[in-house]
C-alpha positions in Angstrom: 168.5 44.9 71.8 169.9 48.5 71.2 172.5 49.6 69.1 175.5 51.8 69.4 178.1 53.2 67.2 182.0 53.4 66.9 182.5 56.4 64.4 186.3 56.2 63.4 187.0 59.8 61.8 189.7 61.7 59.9 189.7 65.6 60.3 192.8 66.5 58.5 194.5 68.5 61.1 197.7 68.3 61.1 198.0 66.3 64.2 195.3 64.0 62.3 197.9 63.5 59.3 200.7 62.5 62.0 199.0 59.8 63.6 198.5 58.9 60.4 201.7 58.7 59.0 201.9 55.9 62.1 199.0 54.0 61.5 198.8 54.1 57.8 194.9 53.8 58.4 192.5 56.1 56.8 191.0 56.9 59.8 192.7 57.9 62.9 189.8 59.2 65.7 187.2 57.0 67.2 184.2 57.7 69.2 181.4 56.1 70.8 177.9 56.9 70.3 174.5 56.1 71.7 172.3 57.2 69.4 171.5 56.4 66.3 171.4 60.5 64.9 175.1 60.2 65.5 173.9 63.8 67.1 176.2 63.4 70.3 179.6 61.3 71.0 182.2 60.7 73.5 185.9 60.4 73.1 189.1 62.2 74.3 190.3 65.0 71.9 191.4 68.5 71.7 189.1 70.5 74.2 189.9 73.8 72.1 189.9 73.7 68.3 193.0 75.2 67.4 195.0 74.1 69.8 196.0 70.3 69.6 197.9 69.9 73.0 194.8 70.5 75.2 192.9 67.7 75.5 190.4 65.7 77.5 187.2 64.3 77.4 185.2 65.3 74.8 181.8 65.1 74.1 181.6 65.6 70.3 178.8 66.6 67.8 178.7 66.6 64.1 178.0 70.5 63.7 180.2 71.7 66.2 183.8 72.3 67.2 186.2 70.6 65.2 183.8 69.2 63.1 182.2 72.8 62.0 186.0 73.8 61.7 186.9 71.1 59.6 183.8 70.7 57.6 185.0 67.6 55.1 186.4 65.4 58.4 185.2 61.7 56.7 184.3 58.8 58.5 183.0 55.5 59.0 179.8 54.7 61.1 179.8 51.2 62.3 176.3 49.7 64.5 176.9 47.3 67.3 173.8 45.5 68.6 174.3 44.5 72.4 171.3 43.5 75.0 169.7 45.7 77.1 171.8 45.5 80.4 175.2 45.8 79.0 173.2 49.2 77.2 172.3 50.5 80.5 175.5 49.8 82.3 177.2 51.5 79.4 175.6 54.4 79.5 176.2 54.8 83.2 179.8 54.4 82.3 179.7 57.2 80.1 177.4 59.1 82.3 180.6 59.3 84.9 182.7 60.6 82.3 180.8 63.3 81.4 179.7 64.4 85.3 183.5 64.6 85.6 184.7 65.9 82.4 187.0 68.1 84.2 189.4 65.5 86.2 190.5 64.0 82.9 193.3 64.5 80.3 194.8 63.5 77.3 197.1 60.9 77.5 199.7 62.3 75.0 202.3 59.7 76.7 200.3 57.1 76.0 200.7 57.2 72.0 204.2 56.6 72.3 203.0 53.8 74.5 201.0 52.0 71.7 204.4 52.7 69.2 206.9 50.9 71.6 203.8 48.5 72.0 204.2 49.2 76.3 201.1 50.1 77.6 201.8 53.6 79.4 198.3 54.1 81.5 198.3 57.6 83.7 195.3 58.0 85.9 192.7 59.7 84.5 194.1 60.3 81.4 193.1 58.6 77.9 193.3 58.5 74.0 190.6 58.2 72.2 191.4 54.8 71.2 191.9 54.0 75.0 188.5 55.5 76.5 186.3 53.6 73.5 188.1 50.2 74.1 188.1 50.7 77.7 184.1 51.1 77.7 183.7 48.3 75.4 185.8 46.2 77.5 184.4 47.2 81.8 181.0 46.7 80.1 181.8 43.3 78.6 180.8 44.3 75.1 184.0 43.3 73.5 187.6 42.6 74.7 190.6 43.1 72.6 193.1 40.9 74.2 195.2 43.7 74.6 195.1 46.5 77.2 193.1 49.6 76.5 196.0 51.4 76.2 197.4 49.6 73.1 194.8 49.6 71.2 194.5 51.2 67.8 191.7 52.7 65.3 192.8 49.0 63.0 191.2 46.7 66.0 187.9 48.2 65.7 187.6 46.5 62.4 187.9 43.6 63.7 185.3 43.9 66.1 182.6 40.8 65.3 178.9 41.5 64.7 180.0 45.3 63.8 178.0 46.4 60.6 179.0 49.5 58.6 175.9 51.7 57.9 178.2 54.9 56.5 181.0 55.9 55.2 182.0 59.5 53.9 181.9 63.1 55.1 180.3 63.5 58.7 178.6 66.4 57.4 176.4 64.9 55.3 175.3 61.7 57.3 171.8 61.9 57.4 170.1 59.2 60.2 169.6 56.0 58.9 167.1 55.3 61.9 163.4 55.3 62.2 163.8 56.6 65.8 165.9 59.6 65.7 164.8 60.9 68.9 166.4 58.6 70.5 169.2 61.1 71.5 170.2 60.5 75.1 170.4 63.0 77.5 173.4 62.4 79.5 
């Protein structure tokens, strides 16, 4: 068994507050990590700190980018366990997102999409929302019975088997795990 980790964040940015003002959830960003140091994450996000409307695949870290720039950002840490094979096919699915970070986009669209509830899926763009329940779903760790493109920071709650192991500023998460060096190199 290994475990990863769906870190659902707030920032604060004003972009933040407006999706929030939709979802009326306290957190509005999720991300997927593979290691337990929650040192290195994917999603799609701004690509440049200050400026919202760029935005791609990320690969995020706690210390870093908007997380430096918005130093009290809180979150939730949840730990999946899944079996070995549907870890190593899920890390080749991220693998391909990061080898071509550059062909991808943020699907801005696609919010509107999940607020008139009609999917709106544009090739090779995502939300983060989108890319997390996407990988979770090709890799047949969990399937929302929705389409990737509707889903919201709420479902991941519901996720089964999902244990929280943090909640509060990113910042100050220190690794719950015996084997921190298990950072991936991807």
């Amino acid at each position: 068994m290994r475990s990863i980790y769906i870190v659902l964040t707030a920032t604060g940015t004003w972009f933040s507050r407006c999706i929030g003002l939709y979802t009326k959830e306290r957190y509005n960003h999720v991300s997927l990590c593979l290691d337990a140091g929650i040192n290195r994450f994917y999603s799609f996000g701004r690509k440049i700190v200050w400026f919202p409307l760029l935005g791609g695949f990320v690969v995020e870290r706690r210390d870093t980018g908007i997380y430096k720039a918005f130093g009290n950002t809180t979150c939730a840490i949840y730990r999946l366990d899944i079996d070995d094979d549907k870890f190593k096919t899920l890390k080749q699915s991220v693998k391909l997102f990061v080898r071509n970070r550059e062909e991808y986009g943020y699907n801005l669209l696609g919010l509107i999409g999940v607020i008139m509830n009609v999917p709106m899926k544009r090739k090779n763009k995502f939300f983060c929302t989108q890319f997390v329940a996407l990988m979770l779903q090709i890799n047949q760790i969990h399937d929302f019975g929705k389409d990737p493109s509707l889903v919201t920071p709420r479902d991941f709650y519901n996720i089964s088997d999902m244990t929280l192991v943090y909640e509060g500023r990113l910042r100050d998460y220190v690794n719950l795990s015996q084997n921190s060096s298990l950072a991936l190199n991807l």
